[in-house]
mmCIF file of the N, C-alpha and C atoms, coordinates in Angstrom:
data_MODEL
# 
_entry.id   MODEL 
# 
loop_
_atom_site.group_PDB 
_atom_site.id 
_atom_site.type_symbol 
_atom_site.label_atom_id 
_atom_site.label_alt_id 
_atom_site.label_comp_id 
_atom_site.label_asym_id 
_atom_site.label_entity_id 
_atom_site.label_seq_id 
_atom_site.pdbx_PDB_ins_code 
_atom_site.Cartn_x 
_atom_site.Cartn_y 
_atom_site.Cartn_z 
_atom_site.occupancy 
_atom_site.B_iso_or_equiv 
_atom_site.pdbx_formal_charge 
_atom_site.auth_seq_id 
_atom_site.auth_comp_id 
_atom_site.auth_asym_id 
_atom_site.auth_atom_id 
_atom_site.pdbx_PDB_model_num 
ATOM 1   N N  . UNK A 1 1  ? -21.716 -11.422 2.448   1.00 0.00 ? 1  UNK A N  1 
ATOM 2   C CA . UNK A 1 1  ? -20.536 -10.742 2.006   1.00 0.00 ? 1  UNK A CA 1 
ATOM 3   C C  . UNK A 1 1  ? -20.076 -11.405 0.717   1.00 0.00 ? 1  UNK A C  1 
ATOM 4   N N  . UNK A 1 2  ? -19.633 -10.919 -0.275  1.00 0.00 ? 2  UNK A N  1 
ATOM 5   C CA . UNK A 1 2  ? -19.259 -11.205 -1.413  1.00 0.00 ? 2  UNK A CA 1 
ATOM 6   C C  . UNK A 1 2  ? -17.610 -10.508 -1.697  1.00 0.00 ? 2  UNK A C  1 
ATOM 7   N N  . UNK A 1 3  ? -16.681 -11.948 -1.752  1.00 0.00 ? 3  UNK A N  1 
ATOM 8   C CA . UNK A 1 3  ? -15.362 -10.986 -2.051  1.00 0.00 ? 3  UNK A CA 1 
ATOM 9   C C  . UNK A 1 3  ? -15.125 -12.040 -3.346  1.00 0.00 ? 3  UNK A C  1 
ATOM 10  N N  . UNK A 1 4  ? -13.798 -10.980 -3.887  1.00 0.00 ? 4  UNK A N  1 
ATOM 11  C CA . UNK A 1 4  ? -13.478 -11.562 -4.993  1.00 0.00 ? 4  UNK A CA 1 
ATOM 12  C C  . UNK A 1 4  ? -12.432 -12.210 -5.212  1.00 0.00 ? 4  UNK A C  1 
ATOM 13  N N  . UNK A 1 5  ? -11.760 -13.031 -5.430  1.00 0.00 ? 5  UNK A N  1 
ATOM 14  C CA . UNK A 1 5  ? -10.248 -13.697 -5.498  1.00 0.00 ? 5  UNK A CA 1 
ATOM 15  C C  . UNK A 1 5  ? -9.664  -13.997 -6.639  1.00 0.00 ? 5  UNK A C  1 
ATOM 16  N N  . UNK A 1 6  ? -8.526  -13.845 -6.632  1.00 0.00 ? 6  UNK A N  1 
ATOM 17  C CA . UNK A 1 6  ? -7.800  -14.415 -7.926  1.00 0.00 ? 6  UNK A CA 1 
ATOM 18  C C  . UNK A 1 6  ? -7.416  -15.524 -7.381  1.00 0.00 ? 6  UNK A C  1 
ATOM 19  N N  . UNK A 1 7  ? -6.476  -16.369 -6.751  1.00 0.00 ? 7  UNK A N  1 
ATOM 20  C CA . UNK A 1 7  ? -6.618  -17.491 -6.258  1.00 0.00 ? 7  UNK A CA 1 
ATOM 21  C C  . UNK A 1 7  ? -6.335  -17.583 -4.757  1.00 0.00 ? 7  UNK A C  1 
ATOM 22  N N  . UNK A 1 8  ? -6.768  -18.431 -3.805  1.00 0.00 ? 8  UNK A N  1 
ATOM 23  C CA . UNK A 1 8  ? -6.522  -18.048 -2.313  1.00 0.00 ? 8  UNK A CA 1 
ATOM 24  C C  . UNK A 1 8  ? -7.199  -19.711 -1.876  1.00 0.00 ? 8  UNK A C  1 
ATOM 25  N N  . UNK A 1 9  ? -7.063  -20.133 -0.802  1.00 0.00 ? 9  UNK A N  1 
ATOM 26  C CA . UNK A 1 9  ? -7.220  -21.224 0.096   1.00 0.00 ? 9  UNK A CA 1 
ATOM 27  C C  . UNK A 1 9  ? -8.045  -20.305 0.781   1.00 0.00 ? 9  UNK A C  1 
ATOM 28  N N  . UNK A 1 10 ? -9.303  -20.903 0.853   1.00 0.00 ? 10 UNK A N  1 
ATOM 29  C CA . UNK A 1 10 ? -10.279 -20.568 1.795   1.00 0.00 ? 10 UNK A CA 1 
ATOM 30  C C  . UNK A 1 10 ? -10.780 -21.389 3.272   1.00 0.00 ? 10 UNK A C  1 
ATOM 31  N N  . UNK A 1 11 ? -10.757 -20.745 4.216   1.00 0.00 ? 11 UNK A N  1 
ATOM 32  C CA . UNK A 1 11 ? -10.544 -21.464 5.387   1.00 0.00 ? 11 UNK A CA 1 
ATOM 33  C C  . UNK A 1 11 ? -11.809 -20.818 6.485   1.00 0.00 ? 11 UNK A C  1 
ATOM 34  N N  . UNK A 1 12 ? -12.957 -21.591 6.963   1.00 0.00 ? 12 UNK A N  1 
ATOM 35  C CA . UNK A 1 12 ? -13.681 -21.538 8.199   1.00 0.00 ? 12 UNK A CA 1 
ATOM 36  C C  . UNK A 1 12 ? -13.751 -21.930 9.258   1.00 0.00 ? 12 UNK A C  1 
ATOM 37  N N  . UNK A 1 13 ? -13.792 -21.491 9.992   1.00 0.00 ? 13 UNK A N  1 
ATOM 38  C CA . UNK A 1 13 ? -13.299 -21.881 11.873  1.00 0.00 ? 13 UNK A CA 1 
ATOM 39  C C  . UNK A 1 13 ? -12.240 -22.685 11.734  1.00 0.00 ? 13 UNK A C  1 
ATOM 40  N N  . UNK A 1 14 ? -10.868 -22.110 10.638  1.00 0.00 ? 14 UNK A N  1 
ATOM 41  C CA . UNK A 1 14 ? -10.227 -23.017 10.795  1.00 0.00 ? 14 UNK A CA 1 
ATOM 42  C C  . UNK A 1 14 ? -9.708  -24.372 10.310  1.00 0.00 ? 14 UNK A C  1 
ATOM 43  N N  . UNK A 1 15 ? -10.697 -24.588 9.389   1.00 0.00 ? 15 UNK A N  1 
ATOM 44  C CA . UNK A 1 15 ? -11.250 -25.936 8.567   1.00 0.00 ? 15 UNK A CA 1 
ATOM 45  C C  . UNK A 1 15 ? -10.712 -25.380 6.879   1.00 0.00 ? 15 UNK A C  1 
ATOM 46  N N  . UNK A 1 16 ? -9.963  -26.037 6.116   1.00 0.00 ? 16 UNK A N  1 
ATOM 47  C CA . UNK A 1 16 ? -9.487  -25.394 4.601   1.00 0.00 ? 16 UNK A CA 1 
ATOM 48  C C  . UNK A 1 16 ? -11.254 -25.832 4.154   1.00 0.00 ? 16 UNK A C  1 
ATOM 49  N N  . UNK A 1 17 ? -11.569 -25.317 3.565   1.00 0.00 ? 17 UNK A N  1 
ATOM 50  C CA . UNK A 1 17 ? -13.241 -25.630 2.855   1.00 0.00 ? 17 UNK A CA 1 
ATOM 51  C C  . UNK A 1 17 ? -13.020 -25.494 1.412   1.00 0.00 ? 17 UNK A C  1 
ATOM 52  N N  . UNK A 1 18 ? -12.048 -25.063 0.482   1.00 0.00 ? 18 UNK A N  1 
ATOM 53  C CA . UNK A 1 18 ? -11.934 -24.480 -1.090  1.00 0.00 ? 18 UNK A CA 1 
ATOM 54  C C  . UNK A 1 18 ? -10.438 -23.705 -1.496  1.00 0.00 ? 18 UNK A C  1 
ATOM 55  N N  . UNK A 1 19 ? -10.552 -23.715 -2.559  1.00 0.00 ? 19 UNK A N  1 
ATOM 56  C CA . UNK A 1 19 ? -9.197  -23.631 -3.208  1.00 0.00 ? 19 UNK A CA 1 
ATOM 57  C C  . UNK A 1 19 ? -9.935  -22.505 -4.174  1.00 0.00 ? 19 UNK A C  1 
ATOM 58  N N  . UNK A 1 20 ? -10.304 -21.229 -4.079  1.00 0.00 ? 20 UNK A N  1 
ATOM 59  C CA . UNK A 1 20 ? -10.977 -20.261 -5.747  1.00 0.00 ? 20 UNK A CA 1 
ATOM 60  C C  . UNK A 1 20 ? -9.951  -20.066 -5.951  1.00 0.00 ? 20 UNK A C  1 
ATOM 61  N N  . UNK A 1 21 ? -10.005 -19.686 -8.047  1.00 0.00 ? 21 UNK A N  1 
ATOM 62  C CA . UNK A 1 21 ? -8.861  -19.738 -8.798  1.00 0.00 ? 21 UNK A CA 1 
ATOM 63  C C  . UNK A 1 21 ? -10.025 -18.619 -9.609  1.00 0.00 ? 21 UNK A C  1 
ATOM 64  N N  . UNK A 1 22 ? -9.035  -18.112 -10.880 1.00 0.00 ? 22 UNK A N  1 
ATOM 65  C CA . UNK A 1 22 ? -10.017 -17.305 -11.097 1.00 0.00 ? 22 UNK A CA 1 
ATOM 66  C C  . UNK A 1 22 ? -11.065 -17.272 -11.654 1.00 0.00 ? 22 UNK A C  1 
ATOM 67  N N  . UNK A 1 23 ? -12.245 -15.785 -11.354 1.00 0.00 ? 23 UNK A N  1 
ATOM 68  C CA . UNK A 1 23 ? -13.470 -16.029 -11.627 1.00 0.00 ? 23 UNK A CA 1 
ATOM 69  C C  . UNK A 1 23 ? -14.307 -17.658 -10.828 1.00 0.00 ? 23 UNK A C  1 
ATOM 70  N N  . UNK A 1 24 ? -14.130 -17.706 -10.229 1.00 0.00 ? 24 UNK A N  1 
ATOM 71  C CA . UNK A 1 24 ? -14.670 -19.379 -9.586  1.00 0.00 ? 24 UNK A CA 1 
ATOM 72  C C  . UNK A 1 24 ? -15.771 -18.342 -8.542  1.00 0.00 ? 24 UNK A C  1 
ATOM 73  N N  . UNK A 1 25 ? -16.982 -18.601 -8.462  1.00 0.00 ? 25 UNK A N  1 
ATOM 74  C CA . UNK A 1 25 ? -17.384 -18.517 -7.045  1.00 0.00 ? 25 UNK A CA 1 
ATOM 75  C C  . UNK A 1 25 ? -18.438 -19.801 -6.283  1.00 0.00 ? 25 UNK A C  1 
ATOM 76  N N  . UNK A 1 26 ? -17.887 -18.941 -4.878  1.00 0.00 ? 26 UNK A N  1 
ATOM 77  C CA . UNK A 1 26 ? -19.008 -20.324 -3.771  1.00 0.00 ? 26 UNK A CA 1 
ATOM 78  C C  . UNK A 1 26 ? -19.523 -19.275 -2.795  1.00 0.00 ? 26 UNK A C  1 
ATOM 79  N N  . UNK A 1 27 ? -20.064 -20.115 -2.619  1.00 0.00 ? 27 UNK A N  1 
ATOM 80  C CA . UNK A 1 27 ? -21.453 -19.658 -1.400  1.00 0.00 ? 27 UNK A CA 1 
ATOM 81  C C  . UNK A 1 27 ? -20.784 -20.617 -0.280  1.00 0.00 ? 27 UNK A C  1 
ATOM 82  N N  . UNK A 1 28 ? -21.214 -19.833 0.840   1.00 0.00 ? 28 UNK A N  1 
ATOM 83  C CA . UNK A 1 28 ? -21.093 -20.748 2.052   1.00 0.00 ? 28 UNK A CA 1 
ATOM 84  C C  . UNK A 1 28 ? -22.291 -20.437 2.799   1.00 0.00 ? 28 UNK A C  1 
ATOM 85  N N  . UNK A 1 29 ? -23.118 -21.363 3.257   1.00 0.00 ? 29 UNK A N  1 
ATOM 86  C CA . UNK A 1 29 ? -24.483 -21.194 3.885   1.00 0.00 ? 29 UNK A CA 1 
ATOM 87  C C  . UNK A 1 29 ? -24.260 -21.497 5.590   1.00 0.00 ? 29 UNK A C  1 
ATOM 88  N N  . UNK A 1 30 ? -23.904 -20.876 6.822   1.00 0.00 ? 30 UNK A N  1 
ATOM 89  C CA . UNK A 1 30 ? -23.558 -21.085 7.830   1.00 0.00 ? 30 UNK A CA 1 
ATOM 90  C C  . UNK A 1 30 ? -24.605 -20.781 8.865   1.00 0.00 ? 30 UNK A C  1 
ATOM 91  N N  . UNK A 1 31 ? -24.187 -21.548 9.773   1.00 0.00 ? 31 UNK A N  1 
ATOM 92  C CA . UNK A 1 31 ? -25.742 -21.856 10.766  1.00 0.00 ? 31 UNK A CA 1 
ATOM 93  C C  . UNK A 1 31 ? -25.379 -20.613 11.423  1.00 0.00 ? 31 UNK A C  1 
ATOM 94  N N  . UNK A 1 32 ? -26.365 -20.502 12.826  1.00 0.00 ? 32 UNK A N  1 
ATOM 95  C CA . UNK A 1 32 ? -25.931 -19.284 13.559  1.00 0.00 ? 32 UNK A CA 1 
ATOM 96  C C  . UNK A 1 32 ? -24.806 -19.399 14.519  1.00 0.00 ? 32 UNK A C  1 
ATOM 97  N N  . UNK A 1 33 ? -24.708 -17.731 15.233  1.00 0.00 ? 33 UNK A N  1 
ATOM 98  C CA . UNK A 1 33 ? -23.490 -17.699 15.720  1.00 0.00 ? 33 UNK A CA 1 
ATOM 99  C C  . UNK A 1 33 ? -22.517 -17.315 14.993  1.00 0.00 ? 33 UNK A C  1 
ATOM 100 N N  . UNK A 1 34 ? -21.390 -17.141 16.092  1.00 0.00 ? 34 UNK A N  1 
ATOM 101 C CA . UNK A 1 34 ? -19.678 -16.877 15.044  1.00 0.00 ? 34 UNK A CA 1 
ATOM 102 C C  . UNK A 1 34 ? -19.216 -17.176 14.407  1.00 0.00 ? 34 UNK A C  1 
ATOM 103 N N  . UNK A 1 35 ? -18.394 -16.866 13.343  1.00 0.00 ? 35 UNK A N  1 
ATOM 104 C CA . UNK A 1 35 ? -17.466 -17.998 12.323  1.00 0.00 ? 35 UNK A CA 1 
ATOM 105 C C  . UNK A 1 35 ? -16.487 -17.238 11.741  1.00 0.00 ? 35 UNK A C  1 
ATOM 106 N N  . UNK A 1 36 ? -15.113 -18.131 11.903  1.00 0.00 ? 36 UNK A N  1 
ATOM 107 C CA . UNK A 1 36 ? -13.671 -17.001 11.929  1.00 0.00 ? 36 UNK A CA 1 
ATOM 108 C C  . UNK A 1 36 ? -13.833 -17.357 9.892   1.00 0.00 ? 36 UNK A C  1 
ATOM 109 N N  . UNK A 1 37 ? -13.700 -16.596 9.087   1.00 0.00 ? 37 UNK A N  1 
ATOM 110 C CA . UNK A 1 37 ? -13.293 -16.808 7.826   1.00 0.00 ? 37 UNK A CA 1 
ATOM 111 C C  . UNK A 1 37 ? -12.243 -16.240 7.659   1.00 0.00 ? 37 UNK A C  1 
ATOM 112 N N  . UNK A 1 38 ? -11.267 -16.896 7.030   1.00 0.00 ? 38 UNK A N  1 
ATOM 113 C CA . UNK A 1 38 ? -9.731  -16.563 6.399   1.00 0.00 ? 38 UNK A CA 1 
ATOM 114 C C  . UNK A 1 38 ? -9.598  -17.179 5.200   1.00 0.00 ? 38 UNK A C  1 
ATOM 115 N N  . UNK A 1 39 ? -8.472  -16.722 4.432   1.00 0.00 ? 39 UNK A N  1 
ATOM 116 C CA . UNK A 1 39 ? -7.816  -16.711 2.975   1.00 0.00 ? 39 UNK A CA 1 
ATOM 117 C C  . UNK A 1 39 ? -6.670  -16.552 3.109   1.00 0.00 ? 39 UNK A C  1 
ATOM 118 N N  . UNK A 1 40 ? -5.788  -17.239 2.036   1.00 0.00 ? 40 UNK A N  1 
ATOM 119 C CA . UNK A 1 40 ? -4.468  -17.249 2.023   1.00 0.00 ? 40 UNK A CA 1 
ATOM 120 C C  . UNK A 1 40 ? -4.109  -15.652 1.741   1.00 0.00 ? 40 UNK A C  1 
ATOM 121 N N  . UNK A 1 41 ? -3.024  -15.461 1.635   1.00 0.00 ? 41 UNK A N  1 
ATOM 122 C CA . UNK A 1 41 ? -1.964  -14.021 1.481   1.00 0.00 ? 41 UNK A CA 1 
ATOM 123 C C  . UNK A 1 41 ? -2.727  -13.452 0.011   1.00 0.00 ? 41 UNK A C  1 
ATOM 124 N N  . UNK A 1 42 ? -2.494  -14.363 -1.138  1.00 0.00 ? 42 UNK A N  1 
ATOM 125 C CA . UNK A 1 42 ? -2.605  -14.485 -2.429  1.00 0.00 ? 42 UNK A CA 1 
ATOM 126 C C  . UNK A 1 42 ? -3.919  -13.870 -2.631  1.00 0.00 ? 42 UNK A C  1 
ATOM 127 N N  . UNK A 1 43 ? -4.237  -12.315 -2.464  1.00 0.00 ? 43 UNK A N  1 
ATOM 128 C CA . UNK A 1 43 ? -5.631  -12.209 -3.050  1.00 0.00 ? 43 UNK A CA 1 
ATOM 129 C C  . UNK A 1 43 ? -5.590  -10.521 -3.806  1.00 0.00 ? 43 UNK A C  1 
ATOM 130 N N  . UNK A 1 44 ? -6.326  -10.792 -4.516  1.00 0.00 ? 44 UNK A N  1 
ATOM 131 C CA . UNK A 1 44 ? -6.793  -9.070  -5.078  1.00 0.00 ? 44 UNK A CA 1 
ATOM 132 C C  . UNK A 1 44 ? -7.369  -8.848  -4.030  1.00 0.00 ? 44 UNK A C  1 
ATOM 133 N N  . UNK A 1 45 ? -7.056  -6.897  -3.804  1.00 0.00 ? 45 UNK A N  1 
ATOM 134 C CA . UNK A 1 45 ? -8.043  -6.519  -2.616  1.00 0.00 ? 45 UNK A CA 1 
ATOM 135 C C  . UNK A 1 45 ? -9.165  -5.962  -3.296  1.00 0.00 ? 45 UNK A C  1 
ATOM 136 N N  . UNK A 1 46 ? -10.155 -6.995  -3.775  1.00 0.00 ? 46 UNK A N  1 
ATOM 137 C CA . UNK A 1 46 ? -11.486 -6.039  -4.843  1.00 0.00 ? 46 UNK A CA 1 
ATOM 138 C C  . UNK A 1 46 ? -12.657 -6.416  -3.744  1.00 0.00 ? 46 UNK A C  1 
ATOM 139 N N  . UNK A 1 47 ? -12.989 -5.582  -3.207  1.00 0.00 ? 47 UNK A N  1 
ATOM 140 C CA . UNK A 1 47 ? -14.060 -6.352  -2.308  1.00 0.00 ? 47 UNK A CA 1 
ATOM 141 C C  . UNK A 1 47 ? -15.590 -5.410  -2.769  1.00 0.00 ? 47 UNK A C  1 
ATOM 142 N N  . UNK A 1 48 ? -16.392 -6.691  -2.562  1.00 0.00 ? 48 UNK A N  1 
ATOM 143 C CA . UNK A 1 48 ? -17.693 -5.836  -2.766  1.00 0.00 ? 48 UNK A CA 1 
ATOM 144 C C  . UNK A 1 48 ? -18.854 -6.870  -1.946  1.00 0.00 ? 48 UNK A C  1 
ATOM 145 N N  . UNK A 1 49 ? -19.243 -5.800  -0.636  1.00 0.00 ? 49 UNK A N  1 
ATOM 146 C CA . UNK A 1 49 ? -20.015 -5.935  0.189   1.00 0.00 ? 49 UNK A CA 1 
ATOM 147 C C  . UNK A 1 49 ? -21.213 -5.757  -0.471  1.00 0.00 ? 49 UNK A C  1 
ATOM 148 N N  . UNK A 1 50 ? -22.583 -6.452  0.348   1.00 0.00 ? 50 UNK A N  1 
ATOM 149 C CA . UNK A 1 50 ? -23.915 -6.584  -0.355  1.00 0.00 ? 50 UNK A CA 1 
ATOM 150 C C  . UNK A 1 50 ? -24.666 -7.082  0.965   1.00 0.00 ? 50 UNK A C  1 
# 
C-alpha cells in the first residue's frame, strides 16, 4: 500500500515508528500475519493503492 502524507506520526501495532513531513517516503517491510497501522489526524486524503 502506498499513501501519501503531508505530515502525520506514523504508528504500527501501536509502536510510533516515523514522523513523514512533506514529500518524505518509507517503506515498512513486515513479517507475516496482522499489523494495526495508524497516522495522526493531520493527513491529505490522497491515497494511491498498488
Amino acid at each position: 500500500m502506498i499513501v501519501r502524507f503531508r505530515d502525520a506520526l506514523v504508528y504500527i501495532d501501536s509502536e510510533r515508528v516515523t514522523d513523514l513531513m512533506n514529500g518524505e517516503h518509507v517503506v515498512f517491510y513486515l513479517g507475516p500475519g496482522l499489523h494495526r497501522i495508524g497516522v495522526s489526524k493531520q493527513f491529505d486524503p490522497n491515497w494511491a493503492f498498488r
